[in-house]
C-alpha positions as CSV (number, residue, x, y, z in Angstrom):
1,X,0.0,0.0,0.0
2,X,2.9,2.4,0.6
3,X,4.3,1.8,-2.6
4,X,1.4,2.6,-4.6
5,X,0.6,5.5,-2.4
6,X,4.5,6.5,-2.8
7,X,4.1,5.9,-6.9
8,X,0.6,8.1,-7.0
9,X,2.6,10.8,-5.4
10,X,5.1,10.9,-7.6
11,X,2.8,10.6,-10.6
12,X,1.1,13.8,-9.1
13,X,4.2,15.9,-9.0
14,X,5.6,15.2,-12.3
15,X,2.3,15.5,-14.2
16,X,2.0,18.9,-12.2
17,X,5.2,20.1,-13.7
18,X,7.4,20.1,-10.3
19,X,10.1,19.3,-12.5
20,X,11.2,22.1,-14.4
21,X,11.2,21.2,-18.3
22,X,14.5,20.7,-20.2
23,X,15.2,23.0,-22.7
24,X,16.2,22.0,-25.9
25,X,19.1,24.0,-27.9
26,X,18.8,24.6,-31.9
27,X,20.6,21.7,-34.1
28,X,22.5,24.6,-36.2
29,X,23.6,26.1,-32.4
30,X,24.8,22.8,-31.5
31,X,26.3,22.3,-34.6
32,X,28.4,25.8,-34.6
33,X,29.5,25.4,-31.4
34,X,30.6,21.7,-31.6
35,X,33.2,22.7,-34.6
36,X,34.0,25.8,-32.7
37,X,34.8,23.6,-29.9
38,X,36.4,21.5,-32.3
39,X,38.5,24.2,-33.6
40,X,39.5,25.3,-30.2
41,X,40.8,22.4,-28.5
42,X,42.6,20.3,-30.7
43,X,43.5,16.6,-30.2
44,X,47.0,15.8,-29.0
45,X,47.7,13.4,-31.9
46,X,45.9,14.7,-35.1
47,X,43.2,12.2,-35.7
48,X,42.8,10.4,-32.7
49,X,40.2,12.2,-30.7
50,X,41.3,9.4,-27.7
51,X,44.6,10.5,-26.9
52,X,43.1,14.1,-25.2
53,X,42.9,18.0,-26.1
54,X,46.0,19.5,-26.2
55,X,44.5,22.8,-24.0
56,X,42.6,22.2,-21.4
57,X,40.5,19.5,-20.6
58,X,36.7,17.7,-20.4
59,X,35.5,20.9,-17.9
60,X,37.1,23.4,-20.1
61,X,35.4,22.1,-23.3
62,X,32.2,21.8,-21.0
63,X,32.4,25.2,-20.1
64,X,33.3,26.4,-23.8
65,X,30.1,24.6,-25.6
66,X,27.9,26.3,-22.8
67,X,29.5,29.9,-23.0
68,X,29.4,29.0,-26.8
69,X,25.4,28.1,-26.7
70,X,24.4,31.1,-24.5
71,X,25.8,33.4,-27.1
72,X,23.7,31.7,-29.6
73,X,26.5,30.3,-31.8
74,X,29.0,33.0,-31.8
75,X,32.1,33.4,-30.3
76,X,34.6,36.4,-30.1
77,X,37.0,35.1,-28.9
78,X,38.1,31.5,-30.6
79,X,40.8,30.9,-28.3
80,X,39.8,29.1,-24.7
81,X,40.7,30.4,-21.5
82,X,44.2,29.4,-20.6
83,X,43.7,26.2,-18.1
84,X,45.8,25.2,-14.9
């Protein structure tokens, strides 16, 4: 009985909207900023995306994409931040 009363609950909330939507990016946004990402931090050994970014790492890139796709595409500056 708990569980069902603990799963209508739930139910409840979520149909409500308690949980805040996800909002999704535009495809050419994504796009632009990938290769700007891309462009900015370059794979130790050409072609081998495995061996690691030569600047900076995962956060970095993270942080680039998402600076990248809140100014809508565009950067100014093409060059990351300079990391630790």
């Amino acid at each position: 009985m708990r569980v069902i009363t603990g799963f209508a609950v739930a139910s409840v909330m979520i149909m409500s909207g308690a949980i805040a939507p996800a909002i999704a990016i535009d495809v050419q946004v994504a796009r632009a900023c990938d290769a700007l990402v891309a462009r900015a931090f370059p794979p130790r050994q050409p072609g081998n995306p495995a061996s690691g970014s030569a600047r900076g790492g995962a956060k970095d890139q993270r942080d680039y994409f998402n600076k990248c796709v809140a100014n809508g595409g565009k950067m100014d500056d093409d060059t990351p931040a300079k990391s630790k």
